[in-house]
N, C-alpha and C positions, 0 to 999 in steps of 0.2 A: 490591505494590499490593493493595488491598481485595479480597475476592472476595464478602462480601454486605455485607446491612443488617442490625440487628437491629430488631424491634419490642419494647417492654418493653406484657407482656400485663397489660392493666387489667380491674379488676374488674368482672365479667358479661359479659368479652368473648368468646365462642365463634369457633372453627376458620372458621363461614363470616362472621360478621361483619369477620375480618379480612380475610379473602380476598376482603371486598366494598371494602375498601380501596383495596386493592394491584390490583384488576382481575386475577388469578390463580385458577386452579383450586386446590381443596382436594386434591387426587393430588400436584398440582407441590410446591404448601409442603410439604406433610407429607414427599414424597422428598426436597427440598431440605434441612429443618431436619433431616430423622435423619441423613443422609449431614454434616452439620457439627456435632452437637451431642454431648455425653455422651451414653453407653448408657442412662442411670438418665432422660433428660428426651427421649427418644424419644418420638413421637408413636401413638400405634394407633388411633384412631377420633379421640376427639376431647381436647381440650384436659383435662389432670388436673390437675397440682401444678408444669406449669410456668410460670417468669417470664418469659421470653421467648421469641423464635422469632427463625431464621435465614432469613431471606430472601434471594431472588436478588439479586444487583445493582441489578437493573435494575428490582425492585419498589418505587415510590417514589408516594407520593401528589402530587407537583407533576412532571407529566410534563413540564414547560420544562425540567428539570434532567436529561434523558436527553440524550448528544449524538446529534447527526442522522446517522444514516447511508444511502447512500444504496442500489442494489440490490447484492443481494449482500454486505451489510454493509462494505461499502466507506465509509471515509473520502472525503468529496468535496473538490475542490480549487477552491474558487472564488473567483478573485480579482479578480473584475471592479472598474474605480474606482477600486482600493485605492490610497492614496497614506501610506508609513507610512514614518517614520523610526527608524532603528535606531542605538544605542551597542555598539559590538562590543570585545571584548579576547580576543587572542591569546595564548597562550603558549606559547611554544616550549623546552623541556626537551633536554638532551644532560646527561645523568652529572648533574655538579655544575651546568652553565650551564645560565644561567637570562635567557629573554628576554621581557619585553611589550608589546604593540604596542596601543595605542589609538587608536579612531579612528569618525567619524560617518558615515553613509552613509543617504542615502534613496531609496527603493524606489518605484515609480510603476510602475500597468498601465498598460499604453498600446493592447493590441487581442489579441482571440484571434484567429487563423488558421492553418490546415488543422493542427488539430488541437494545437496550441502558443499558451502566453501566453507574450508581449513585455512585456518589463518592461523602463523605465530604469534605471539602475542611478548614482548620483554620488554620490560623497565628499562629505561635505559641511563637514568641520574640518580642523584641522591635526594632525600623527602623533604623537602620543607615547609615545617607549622608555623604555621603565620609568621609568613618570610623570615623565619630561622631554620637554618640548617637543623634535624633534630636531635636533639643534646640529651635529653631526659631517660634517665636508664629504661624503662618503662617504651617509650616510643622507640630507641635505639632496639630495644631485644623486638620489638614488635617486626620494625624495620627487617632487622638481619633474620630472624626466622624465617619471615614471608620470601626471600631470596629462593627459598625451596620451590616456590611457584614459578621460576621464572628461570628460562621462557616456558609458556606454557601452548598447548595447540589447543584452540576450539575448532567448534565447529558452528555452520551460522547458517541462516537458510537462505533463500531465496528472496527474499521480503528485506533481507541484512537484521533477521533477527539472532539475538543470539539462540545456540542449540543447546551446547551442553560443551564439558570440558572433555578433551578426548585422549591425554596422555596420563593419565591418570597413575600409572604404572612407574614413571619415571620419577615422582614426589619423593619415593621411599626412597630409590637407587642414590638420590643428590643429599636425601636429609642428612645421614650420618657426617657427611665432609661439615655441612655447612653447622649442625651440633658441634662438631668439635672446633670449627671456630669461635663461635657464641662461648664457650667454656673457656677458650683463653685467652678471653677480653672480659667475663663476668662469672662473678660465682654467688652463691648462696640461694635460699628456696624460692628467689623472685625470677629466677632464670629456670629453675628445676621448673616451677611453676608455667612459665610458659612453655620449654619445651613440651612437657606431658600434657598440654594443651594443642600443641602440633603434632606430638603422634597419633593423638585420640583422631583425631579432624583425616590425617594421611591411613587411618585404620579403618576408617565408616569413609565410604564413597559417598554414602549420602550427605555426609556431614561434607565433606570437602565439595561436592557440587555448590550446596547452600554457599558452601564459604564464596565461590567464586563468581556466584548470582549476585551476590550483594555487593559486588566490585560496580563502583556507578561508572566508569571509567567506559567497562564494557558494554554495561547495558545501558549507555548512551548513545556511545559508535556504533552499535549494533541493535539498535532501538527498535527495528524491524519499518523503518519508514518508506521503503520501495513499496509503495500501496496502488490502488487501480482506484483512479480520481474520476467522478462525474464528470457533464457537459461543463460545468461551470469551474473545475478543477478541483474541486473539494471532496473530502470521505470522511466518516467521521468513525475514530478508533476506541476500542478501549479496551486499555492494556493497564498492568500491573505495574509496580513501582519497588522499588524496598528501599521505602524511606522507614520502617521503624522496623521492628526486631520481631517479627512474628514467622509462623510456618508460613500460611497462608496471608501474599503479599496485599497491600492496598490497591483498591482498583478504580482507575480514573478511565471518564471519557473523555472525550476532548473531539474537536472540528478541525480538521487539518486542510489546509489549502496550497496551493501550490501556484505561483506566479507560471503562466505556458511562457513567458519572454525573460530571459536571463537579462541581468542587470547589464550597468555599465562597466564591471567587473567582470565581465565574461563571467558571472555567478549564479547560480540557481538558489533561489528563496524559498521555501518551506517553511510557513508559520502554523502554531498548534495554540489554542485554550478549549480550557472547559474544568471542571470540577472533579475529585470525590466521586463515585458511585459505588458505594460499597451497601451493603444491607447492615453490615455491622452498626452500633452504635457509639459514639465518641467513648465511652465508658466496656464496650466491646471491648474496643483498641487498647484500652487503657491496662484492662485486665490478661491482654495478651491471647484472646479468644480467637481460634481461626476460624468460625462459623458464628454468623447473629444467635443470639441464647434465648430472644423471643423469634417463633416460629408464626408466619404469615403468607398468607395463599401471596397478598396484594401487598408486600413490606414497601414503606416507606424509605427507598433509598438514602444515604447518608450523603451529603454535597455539602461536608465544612471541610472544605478544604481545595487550594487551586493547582493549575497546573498551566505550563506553559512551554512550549520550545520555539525555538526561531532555528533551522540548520540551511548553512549555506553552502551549497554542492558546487565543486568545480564543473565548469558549462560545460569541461570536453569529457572528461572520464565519469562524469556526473558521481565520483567520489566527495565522502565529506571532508569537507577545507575548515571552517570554524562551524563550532554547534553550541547552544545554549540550551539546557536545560532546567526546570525551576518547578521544583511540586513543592506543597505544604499542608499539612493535617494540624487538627486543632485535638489535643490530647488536654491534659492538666492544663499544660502550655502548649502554643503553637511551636510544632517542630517546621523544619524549610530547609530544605536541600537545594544549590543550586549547581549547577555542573559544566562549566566552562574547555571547550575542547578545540584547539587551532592548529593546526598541521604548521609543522617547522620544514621551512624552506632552507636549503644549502646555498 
């Protein structure tokens, strides 16, 4: 990511005429531009034989183009109104297998309270695995049961994490209609089988939370990435993941940074990497352990495994517009999630 601007110095232009610019002290630029330029184009009093200057980031003559942050440099999270629709693609990696999942989903606030936004959450097209529509009796009953989730209301914090599901009530009221359709489109115990697979899940709360923590869909757009960035705009996070099938998720850290000047897209830039940090071991994972099974005051963290996002926020609602996400654990084989998310424009 960027770390200044340059100015190209025109002729008759002095150290404080620029500095009347950019709204900066002549102490700041001159420390700024030596600490980033050649020895030989150093600054000492004032301007001599050089062509440009290094400036801050954040020294920009159209201040529209700084993003807003709010105290404590903090990214703000505000999404009141907001009613935006999203195209999402999944893909799911094992060794050689290769899966993708497409699919439309729109996004609706619906009220802040005690200290959490409500958002609707509904599907809003049909699934397609690896650009087909899906045909396979197997993925078609997964498909139409799952209709019982949707729409569904969360709840999400402050940070744009996700909270937890909050209509939980309503699963049961929708299941029977959408059961009795699944039954006169399919029969035999391959359908038995998944419905008593959806009552179990809509009878244990717990078990339908789980179910809707492991939607990557949500816990990407609601990543929790509204964070409180240092001098230099960076923090560095570490958060869980459910890339594989356990209680207790994977946990990465990662460095996040954040561009202070929105692009030429009137877009806000937020990049992540970093690793793995789990105590488990690859053979933990493997065994489905949700706690390391050797115990250690000083355990030797686990980092096989990477992580990345890139998410790009619209400049004015500093809402997310496209997001990428990408993590990956080294198990027998290396699993790899990656999570592609872009707002549909009318």
């Amino acid at each position: 990511m960027q770390k200044f601007n340059k100015h190209i110095i025109q002729s008759g232009e002095t150290l404080k005429s620029i500095t009347n610019i950019y709204h900066i002290s002549e102490s700041l630029l001159k420390h700024f531009h030596n600490n980033h330029c050649k020895v030989e184009d150093q600054i000492l009093i004032n301007i001599t034989k050089q062509k440009e200057l290094f400036l801050p980031r954040t020294a920009v003559e159209d201040k529209s183009k700084l993003v807003k942050f709010g105290h404590g440099n903090r990214l703000v999270f505000q999404p009141e109104n907001s009613i935006l629709k999203y195209s999402t693609m999944i893909t799911i990696e094992n060794d050689t297998k290769k899966n993708e999942l497409k699919y439309d989903v729109s996004v609706r606030w619906i009220k802040y309270e005690n200290g959490f936004h409500f958002f609707e959450v509904d599907r809003i097209s049909l699934l397609f695995l690896n650009e087909e529509e899906v045909n396979e009796i197997a993925d078609l009953l997964a498909y139409k049961t799952s209709k019982v989730l949707y729409p569904m209301t969360i709840s999400v914090d402050q940070q744009g994490k996700f909270n937890t599901i909050e209509n939980v009530e309503v699963f049961k009221e929708r299941w029977n209609s959408i059961k009795e359709e699944v039954y006169k489109e399919f029969e035999g115990e391959v359908v038995d089988e998944y419905c008593q697979k959806i009552e179990k899940v809509l009878d244990e709360p717990g078990s339908l939370f789980i179910f809707i923590k492991n939607d990557y869909f949500i816990r990407t757009l609601f990543f929790g990435i509204y964070q409180k960035f240092n001098e230099k705009y960076q923090t560095e996070m570490t958060e869980t993941f459910p890339i594989i099938n356990n209680a207790v998720e994977p946990s990465y850290r990662f460095k996040v940074e954040i561009d202070p000047l929105k692009d030429e897209y009137d877009l806000i830039n937020i990049e992540g990497n970093g690793n793995l940090y789990d105590e488990r071991s690859r053979y933990d994972f493997i065994n489905g352990a949700p706690f390391s099974l050797i115990i250690e005051d000083n355990p030797i963290m686990n980092d096989d495994g990477n992580f990345r996002l890139q998410y790009y926020l619209n400049g004015e609602t500093q809402l997310s517009e496209s997001l990428y996400l990408e993590c990956d654990i080294n198990l027998e084989k290396r699993k790899k999630i990656s999570v592609i998310i872009t707002v549909i424009t009318d």
